[in-house]
C-alpha positions in Angstrom: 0.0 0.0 0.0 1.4 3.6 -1.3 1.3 6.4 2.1 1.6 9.9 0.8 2.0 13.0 2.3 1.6 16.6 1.6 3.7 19.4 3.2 4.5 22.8 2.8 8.5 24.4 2.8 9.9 27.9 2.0 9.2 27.6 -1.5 6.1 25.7 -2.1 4.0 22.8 -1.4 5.6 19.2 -2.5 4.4 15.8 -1.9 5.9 12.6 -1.5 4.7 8.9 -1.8 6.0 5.5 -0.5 6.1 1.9 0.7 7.7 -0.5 2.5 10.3 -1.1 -0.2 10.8 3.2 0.0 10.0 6.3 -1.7 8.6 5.9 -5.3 7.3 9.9 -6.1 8.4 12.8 -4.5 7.2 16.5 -6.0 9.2 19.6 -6.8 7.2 22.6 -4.8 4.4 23.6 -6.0 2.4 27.0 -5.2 -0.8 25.2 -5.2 -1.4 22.6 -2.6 -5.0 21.9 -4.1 -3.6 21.2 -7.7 -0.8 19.0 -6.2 -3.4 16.9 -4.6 -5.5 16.5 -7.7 -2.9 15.8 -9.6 -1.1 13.7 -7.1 -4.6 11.8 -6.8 -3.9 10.8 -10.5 -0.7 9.3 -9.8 -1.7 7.2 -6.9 -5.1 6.9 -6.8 -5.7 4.5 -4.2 -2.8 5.5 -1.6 -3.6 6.4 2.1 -2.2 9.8 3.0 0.0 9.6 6.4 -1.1 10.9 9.6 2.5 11.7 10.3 5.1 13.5 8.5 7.8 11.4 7.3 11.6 11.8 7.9 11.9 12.5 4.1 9.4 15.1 4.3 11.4 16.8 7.2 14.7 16.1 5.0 13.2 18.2 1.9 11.7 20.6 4.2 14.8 21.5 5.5 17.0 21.4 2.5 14.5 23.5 0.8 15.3 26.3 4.0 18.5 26.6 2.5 19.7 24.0 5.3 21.1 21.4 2.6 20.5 17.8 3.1 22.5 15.0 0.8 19.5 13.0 1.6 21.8 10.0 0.5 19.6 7.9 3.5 16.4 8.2 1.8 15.9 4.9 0.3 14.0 5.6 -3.6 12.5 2.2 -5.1 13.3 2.4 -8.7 11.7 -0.4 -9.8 8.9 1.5 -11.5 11.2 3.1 -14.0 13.6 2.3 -16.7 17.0 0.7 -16.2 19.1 3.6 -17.7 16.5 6.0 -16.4 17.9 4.7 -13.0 21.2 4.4 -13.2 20.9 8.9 -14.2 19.4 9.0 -11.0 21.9 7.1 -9.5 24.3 9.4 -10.5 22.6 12.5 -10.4 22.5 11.6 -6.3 26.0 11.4 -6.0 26.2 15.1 -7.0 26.7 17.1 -3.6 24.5 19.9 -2.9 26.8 23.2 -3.9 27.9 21.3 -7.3 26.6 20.9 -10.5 27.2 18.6 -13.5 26.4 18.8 -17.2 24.3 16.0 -19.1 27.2 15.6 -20.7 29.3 14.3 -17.8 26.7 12.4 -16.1 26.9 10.3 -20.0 30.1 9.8 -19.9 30.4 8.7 -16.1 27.5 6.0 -17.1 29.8 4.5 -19.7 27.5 6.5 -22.6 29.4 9.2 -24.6 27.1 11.2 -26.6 24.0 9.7 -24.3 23.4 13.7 -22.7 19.8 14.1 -24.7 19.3 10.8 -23.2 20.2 12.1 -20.1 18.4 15.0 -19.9 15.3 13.1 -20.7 15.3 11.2 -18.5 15.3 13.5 -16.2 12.7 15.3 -17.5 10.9 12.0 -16.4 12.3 12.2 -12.4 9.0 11.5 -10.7 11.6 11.7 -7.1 12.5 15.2 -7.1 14.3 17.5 -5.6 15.8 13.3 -3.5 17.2 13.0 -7.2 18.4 16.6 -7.5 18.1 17.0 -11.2 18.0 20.9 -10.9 21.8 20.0 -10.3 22.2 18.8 -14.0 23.2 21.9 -16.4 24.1 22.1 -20.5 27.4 22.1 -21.8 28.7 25.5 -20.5 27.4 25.5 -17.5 24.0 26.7 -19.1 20.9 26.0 -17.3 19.5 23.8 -20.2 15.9 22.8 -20.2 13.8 21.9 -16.7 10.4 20.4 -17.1 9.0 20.9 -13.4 7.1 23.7 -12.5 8.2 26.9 -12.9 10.8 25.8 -15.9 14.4 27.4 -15.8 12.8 30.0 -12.7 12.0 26.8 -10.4 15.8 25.4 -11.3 17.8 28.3 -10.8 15.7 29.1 -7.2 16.7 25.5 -6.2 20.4 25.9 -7.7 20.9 29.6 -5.4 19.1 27.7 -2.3 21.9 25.3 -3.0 24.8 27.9 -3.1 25.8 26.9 -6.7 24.1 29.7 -8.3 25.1 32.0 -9.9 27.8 29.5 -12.1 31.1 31.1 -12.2 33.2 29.7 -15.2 36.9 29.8 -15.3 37.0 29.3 -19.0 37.7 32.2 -21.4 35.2 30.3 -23.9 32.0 31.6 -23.2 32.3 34.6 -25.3 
């Protein structure tokens, strides 16, 4: 049986859903706790919502406050996505709060050169955000690339300053 909870932090309302085998949605804020729910209700329609907050909850609450949490602990059950889709968000966790990576680089670290469109859509598809921090995942350059929650590039680059690792300071002389 799938628990969910809703809860507000600094920036919005997000929502996160789990079992016994750990967290298998988790929700980028959201302005709009009655449109979360709705939509929410889509994705797990017959899930109980918690009486009590979980420690994840508390986890993104706080690393939302600008206290930042590697949330490494949380245990995510990706059995409900694709292989490769996984293995991003694998990676993608191992990025520390502060730091960023292009899709580029996550490719290449999974053993896929020229994979970064792959990359980047599959994590357009990361229903355990901001646990798998995709905001952290940039363009070549250092550019903020696309972001598909709400909010777009606004919602990434809030989550990236929250973080400390916006703005992006290059040291090459190439980005002119």
């Amino acid at each position: 049986m799938v628990e969910t909870a809703f809860f507000s932090t600094a920036v919005g309302w997000c929502a996160l859903a789990w079992h016994e085998a750990g967290i298998v949605g988790a929700c980028l804020p959201q302005n709009d706790r009655a449109t979360l729910e709705m939509r929410w209700a889509a994705l797990y329609p017959v899930a109980t919502v918690a009486k009590k907050l979980p420690v994840a909850a508390r986890e993104v609450q706080a690393h939302l406050e600008g206290k930042p949490s590697a949330m490494d602990e949380l245990v995510i059950d990706y059995s409900g996505v694709p292989e490769f889709h996984a293995r991003v968000y694998v990676a993608s966790r191992a990025i520390p709060s502060g730091q960023t990576k292009t899709y580029g680089e996550i490719a290449n670290e999974l053993g896929s050169p020229g994979a970064a469109r792959a990359v980047g859509q599959a994590l357009g598809k990361n229903p355990f955000a901001p646990i798998v921090p995709c905001h952290r995942i940039l363009a070549a350059g250092s550019k903020m690339g696309g972001f598909s929650a709400p909010g777009g590039l606004v919602t990434k680059q809030r989550l990236l300053e929250i973080e400390g690792a916006w703005p992006i300071r290059s040291t090459s002389l190439s980005m002119f």
